[in-house]
C-alpha positions as YAML, in Angstrom:
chain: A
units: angstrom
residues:
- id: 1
  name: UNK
  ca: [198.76, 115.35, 119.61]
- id: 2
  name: UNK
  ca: [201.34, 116.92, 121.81]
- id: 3
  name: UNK
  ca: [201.61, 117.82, 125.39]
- id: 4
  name: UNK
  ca: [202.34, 121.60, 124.86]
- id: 5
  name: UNK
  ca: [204.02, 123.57, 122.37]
- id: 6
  name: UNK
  ca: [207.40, 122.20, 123.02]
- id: 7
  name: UNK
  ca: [206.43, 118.55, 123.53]
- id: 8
  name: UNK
  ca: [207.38, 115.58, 121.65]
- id: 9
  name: UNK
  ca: [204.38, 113.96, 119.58]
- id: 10
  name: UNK
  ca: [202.57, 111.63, 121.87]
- id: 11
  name: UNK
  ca: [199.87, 110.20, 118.96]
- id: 12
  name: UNK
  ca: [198.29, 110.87, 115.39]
- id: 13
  name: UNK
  ca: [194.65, 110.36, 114.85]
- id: 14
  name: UNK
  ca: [193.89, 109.90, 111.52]
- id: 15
  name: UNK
  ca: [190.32, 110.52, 110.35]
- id: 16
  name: UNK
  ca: [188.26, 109.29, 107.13]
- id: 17
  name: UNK
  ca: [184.54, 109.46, 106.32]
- id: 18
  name: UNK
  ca: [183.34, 106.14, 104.52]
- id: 19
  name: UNK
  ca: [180.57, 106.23, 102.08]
- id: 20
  name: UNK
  ca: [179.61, 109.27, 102.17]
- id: 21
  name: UNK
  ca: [176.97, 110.58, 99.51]
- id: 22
  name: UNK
  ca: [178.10, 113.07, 97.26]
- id: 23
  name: UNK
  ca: [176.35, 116.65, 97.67]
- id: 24
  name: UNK
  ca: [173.92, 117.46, 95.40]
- id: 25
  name: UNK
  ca: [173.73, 120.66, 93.38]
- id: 26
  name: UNK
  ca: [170.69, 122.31, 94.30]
- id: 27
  name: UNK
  ca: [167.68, 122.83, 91.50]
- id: 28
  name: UNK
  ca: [166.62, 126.12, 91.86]
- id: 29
  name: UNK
  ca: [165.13, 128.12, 95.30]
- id: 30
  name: UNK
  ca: [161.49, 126.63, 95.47]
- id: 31
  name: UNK
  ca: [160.36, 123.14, 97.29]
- id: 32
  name: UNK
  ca: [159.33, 120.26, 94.93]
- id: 33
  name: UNK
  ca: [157.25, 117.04, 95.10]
- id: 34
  name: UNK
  ca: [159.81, 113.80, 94.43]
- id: 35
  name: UNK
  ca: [158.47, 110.58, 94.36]
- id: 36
  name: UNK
  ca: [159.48, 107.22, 96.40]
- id: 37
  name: UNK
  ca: [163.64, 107.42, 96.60]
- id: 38
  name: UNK
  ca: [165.62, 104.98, 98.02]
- id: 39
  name: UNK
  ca: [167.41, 106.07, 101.51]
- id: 40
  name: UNK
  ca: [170.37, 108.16, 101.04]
- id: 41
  name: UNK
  ca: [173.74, 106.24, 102.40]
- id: 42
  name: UNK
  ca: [174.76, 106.55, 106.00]
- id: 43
  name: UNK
  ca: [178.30, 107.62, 105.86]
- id: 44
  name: UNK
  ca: [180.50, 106.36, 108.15]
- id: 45
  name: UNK
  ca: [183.93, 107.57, 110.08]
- id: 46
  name: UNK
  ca: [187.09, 105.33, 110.94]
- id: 47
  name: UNK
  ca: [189.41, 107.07, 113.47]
- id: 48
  name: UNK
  ca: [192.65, 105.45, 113.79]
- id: 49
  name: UNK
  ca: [195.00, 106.53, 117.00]
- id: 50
  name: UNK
  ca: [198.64, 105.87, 116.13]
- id: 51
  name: UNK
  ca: [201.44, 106.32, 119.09]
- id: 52
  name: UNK
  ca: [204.11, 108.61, 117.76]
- id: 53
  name: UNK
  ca: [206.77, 106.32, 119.16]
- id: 54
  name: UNK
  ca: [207.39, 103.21, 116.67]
- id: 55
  name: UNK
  ca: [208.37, 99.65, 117.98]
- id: 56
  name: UNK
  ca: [212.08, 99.27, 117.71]
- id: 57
  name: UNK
  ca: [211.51, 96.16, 115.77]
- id: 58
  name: UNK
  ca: [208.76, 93.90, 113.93]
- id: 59
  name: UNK
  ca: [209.44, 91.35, 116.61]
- id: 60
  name: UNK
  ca: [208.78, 94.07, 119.68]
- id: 61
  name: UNK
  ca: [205.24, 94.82, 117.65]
- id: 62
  name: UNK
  ca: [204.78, 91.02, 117.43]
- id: 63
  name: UNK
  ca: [205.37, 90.30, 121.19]
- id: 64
  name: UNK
  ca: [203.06, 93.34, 122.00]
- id: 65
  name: UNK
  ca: [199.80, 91.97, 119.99]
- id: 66
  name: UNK
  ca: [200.66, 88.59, 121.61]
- id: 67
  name: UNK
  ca: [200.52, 89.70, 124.81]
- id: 68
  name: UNK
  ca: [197.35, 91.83, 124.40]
- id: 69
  name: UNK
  ca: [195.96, 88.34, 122.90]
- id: 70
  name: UNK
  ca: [196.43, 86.86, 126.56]
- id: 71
  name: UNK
  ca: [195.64, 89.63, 128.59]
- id: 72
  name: UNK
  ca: [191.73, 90.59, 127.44]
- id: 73
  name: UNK
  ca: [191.82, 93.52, 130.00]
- id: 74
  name: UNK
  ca: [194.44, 94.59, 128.71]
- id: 75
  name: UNK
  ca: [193.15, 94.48, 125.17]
- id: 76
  name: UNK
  ca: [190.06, 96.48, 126.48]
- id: 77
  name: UNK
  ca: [192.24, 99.25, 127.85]
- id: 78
  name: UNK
  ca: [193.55, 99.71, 124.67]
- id: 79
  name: UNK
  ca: [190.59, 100.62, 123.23]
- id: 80
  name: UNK
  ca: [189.68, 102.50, 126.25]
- id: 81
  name: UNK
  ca: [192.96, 104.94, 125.50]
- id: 82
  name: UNK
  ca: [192.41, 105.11, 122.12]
- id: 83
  name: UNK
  ca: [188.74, 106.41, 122.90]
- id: 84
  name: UNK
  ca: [189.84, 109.10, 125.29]
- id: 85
  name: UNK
  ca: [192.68, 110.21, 122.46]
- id: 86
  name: UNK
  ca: [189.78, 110.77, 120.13]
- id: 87
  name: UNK
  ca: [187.47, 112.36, 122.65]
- id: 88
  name: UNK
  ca: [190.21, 115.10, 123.38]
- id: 89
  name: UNK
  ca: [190.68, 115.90, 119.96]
- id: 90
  name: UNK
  ca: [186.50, 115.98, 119.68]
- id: 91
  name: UNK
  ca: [186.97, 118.36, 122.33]
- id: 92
  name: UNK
  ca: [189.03, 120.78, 121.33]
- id: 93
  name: UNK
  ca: [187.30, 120.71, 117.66]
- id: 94
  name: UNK
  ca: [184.21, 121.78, 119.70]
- id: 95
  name: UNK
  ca: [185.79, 124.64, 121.40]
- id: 96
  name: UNK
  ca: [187.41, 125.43, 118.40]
- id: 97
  name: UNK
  ca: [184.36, 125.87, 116.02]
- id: 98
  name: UNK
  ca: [182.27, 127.52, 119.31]
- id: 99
  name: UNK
  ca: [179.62, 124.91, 118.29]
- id: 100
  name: UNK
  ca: [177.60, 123.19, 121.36]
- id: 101
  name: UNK
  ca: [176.44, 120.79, 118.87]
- id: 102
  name: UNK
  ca: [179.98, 119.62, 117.31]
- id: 103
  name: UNK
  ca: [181.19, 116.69, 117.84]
- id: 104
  name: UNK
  ca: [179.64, 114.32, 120.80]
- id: 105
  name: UNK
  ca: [182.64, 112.70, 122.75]
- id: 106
  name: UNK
  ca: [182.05, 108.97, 122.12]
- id: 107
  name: UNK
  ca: [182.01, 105.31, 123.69]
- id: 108
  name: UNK
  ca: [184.19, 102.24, 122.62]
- id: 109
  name: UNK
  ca: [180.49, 100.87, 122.51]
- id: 110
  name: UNK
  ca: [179.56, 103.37, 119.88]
- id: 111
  name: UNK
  ca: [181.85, 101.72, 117.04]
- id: 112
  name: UNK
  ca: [180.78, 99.26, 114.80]
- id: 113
  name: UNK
  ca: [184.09, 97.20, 114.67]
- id: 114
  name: UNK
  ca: [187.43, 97.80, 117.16]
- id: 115
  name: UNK
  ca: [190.66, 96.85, 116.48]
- id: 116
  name: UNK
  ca: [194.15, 97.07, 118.18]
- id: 117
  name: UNK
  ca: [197.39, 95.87, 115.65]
- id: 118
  name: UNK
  ca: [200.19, 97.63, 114.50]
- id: 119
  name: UNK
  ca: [201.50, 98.09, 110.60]
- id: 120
  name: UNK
  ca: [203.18, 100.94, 108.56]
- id: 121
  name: UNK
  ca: [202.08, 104.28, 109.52]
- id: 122
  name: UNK
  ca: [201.04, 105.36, 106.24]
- id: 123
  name: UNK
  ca: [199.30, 101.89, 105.81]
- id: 124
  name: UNK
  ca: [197.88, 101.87, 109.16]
- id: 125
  name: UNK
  ca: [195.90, 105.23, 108.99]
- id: 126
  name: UNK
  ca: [194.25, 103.99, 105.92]
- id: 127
  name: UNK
  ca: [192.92, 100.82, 107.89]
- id: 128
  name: UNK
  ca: [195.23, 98.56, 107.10]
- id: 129
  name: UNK
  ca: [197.17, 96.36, 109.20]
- id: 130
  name: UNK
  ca: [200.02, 94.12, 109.50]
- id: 131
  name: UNK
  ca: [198.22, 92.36, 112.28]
- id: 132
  name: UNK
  ca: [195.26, 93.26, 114.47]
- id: 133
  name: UNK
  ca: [192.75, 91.89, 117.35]
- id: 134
  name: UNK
  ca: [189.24, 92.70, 116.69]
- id: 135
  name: UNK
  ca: [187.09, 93.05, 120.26]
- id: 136
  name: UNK
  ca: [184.05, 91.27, 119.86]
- id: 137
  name: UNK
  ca: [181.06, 93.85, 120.51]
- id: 138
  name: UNK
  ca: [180.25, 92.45, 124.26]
- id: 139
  name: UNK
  ca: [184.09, 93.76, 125.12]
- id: 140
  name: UNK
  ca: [183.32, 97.17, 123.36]
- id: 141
  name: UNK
  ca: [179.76, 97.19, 125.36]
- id: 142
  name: UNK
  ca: [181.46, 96.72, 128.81]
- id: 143
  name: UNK
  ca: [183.71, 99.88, 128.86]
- id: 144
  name: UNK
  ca: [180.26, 101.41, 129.05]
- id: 145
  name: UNK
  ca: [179.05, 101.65, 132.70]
- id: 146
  name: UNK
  ca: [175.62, 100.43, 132.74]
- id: 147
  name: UNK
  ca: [173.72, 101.66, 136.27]
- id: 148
  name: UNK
  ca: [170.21, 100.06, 135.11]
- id: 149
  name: UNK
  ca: [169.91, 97.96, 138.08]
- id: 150
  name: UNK
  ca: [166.44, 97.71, 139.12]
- id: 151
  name: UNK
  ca: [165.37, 100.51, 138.05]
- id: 152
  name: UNK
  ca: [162.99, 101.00, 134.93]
- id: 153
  name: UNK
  ca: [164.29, 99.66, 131.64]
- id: 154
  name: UNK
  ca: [165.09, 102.97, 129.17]
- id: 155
  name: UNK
  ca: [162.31, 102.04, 127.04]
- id: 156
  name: UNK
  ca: [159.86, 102.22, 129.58]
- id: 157
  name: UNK
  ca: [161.36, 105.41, 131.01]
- id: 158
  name: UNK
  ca: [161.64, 106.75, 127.67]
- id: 159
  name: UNK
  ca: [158.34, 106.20, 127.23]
- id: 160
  name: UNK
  ca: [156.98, 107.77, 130.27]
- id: 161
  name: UNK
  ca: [158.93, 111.14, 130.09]
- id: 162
  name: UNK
  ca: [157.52, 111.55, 126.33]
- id: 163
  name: UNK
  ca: [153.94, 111.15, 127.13]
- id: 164
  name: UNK
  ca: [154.78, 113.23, 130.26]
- id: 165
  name: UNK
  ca: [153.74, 110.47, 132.84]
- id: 166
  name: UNK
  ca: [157.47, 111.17, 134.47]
- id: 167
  name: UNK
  ca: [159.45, 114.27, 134.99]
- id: 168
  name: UNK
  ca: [162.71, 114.59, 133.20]
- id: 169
  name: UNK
  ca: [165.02, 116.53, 135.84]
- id: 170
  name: UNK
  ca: [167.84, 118.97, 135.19]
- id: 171
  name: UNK
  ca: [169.83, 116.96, 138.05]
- id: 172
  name: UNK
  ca: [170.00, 114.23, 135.79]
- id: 173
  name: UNK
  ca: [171.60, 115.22, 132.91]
- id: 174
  name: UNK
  ca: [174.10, 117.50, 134.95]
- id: 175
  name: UNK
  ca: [174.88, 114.29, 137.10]
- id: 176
  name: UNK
  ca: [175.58, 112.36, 133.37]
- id: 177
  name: UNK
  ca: [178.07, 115.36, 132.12]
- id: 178
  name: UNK
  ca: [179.68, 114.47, 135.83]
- id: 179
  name: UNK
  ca: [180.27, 111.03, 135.10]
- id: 180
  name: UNK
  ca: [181.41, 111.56, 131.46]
- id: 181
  name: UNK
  ca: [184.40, 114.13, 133.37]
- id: 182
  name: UNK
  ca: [184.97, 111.26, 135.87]
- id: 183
  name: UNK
  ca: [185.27, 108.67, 133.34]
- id: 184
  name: UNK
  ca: [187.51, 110.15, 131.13]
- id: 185
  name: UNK
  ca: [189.72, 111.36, 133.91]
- id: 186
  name: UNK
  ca: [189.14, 115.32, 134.13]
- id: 187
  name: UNK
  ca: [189.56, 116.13, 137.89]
- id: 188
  name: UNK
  ca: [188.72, 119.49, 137.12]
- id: 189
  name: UNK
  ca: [185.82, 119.42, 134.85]
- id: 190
  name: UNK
  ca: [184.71, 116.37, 136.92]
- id: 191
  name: UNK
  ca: [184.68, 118.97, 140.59]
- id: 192
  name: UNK
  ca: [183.44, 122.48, 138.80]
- id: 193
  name: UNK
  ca: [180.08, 119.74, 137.19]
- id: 194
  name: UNK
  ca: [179.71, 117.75, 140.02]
- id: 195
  name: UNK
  ca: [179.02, 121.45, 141.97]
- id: 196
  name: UNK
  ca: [176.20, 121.94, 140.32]
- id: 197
  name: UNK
  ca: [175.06, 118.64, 139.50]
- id: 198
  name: UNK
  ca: [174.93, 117.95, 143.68]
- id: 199
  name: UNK
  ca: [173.03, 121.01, 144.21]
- id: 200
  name: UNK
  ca: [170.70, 120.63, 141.74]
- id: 201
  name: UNK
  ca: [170.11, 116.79, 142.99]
- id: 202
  name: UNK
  ca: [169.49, 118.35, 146.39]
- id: 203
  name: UNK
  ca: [166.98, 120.67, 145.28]
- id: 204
  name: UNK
  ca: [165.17, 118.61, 142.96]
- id: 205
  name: UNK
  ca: [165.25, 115.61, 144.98]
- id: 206
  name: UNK
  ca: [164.31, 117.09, 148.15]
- id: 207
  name: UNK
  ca: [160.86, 115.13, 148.74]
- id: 208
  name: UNK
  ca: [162.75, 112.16, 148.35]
- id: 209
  name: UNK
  ca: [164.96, 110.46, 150.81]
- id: 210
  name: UNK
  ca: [168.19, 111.43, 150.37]
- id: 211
  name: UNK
  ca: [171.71, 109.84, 151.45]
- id: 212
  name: UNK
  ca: [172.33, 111.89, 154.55]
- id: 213
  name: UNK
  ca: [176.41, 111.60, 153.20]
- id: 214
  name: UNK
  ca: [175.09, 112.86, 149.75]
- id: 215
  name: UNK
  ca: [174.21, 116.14, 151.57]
- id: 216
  name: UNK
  ca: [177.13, 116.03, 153.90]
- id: 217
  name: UNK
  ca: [179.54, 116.02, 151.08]
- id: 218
  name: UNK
  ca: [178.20, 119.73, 150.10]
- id: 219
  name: UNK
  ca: [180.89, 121.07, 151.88]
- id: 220
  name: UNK
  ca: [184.08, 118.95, 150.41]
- id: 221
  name: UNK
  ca: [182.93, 119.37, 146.25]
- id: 222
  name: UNK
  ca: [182.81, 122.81, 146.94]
- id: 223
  name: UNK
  ca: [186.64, 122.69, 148.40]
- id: 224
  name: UNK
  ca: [186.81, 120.59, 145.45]
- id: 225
  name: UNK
  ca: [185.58, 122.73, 142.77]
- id: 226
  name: UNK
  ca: [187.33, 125.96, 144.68]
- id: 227
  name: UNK
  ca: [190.43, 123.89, 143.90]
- id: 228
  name: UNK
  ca: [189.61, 123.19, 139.98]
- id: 229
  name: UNK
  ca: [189.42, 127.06, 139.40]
- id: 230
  name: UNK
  ca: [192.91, 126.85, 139.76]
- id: 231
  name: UNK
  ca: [193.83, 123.64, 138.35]
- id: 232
  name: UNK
  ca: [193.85, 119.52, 139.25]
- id: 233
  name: UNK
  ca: [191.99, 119.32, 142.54]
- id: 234
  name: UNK
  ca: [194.20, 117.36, 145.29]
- id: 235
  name: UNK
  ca: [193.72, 113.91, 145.01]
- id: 236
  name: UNK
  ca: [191.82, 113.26, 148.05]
- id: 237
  name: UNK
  ca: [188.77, 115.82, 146.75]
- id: 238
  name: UNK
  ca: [189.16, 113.83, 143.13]
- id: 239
  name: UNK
  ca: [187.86, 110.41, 145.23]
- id: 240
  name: UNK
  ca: [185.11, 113.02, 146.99]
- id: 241
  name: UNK
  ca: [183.70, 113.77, 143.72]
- id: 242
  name: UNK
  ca: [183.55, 110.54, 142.28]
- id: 243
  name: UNK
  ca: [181.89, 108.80, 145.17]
- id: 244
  name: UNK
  ca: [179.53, 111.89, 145.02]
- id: 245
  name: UNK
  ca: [178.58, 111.22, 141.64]
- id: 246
  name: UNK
  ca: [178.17, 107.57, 142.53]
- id: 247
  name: UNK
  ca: [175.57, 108.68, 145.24]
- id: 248
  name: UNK
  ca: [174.11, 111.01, 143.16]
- id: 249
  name: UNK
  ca: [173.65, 108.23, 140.84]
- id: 250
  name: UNK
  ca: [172.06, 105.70, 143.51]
- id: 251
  name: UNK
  ca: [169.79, 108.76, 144.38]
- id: 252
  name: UNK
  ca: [168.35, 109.10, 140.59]
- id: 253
  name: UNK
  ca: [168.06, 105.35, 140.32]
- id: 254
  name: UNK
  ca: [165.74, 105.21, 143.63]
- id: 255
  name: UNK
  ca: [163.40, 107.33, 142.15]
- id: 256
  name: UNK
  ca: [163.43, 105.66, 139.00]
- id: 257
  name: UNK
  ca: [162.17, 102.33, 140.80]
- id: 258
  name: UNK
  ca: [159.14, 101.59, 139.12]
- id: 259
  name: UNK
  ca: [156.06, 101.73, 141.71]
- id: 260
  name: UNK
  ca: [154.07, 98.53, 142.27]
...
């Protein structure tokens, strides 16, 4: 990973697939009847982020761990960076291959185990480490934002969209792409989403009481998203559109409260 074509190396993210089941050669063109199999595998995938610039000494990589080992937060920031480093590359694979479907960007909460060390490269982008922290799984689970609240558990919800006792509204998946841009810091994706996302809330929402600031803001995403055509919005319309995407997010969640 570089900055641009000229930059220095910031990080290597090394990839492998785990367990994966090995492809089978296909028996001819027609369907057949198979009997009770076991489940295939799950594979699995390990990405490793590795900063480009080594510690100057065993002792510097020593002192680093030890401090992360004191500081929790920021142990959990590590693994917050690391998840952003392999969300950009997921990114650009997906733009790459012109697939919608490629590559979901990922949570911290996603992985099965988390670690933060240091070792020899080679070594470390097999897995292996000279010494590592593991964060236990309620660590991993807090860098994602949960906005249940009071509102309906996602079971229930779940439950209510499928049997189509509750609408499922374009507003709110538009308003979860915002947050995603705001989270991972992309002022300009975050602006040009939230757009659309606030219009949409304002439309779909509009027998509902709405934050009379939600619809005031109309006017400042727009300057907002004007400004992302052309790159980073200023940093005064980057705090607009995340507290817009906060209300937005309040607004969904009141009419989510379950009705007595």
């Amino acid at each position: 990973m570089r900055g641009g074509p000229d930059g220095r190396p910031q990080s290597v993210i090394a990839l492998k697939t785990l367990g994966a089941p090995q492809r089978r050669l296909l028996r001819g063109k027609r369907a057949h009847k198979v009997g009770a199999v076991e489940p295939e595998p799950v594979p699995t995938s390990r990405a490793t982020m590795i900063a480009a610039d080594a510690f100057a000494s065993e002792l510097e990589a020593e002192a680093w761990l030890a401090a992360l080992k004191r500081d929790r937060d920021a142990l959990v920031e590590e693994a917050r960076l690391g998840s952003a480093e392999l969300n950009r590359m997921l990114r650009a694979h997906r733009a790459a291959a012109a697939d919608p479907w490629a590559s979901v960007e990922v949570s911290p909460a996603h992985a099965l185990v988390g670690r933060v060390g240091y070792g020899v490269g080679d070594l470390v982008a097999e897995g292996r480490f000279d010494d590592a922290l593991e964060l236990p799984r309620t660590e991993l689970g807090a860098l994602s934002r949960g906005r249940r609240g009071d509102v309906i558990g996602p079971g229930e919800r779940l439950a209510a969209i499928l049997s189509g006792r509750d609408e499922l509204l374009a507003c709110e998946e538009l308003v979860l792409r915002a947050r995603a841009d705001v989270e991972a810091h992309r002022p300009r994706e975050a602006a040009l989403q939230a757009r659309i996302a606030l219009e949409a809330v304002l439309a779909e929402l509009s027998g509902t009481a709405i934050d009379p600031e939600l619809a005031a803001s109309r006017g400042e995403i727009g300057d907002a998203a004007n400004a992302a055509l052309h790159g980073d919005p200023p940093e005064h319309l980057q705090h607009a559109v995340a507290h817009a995407v906060e209300r937005m997010e309040r607004a969904l969640r009141r009419r989510q409260r379950p009705t007595e």
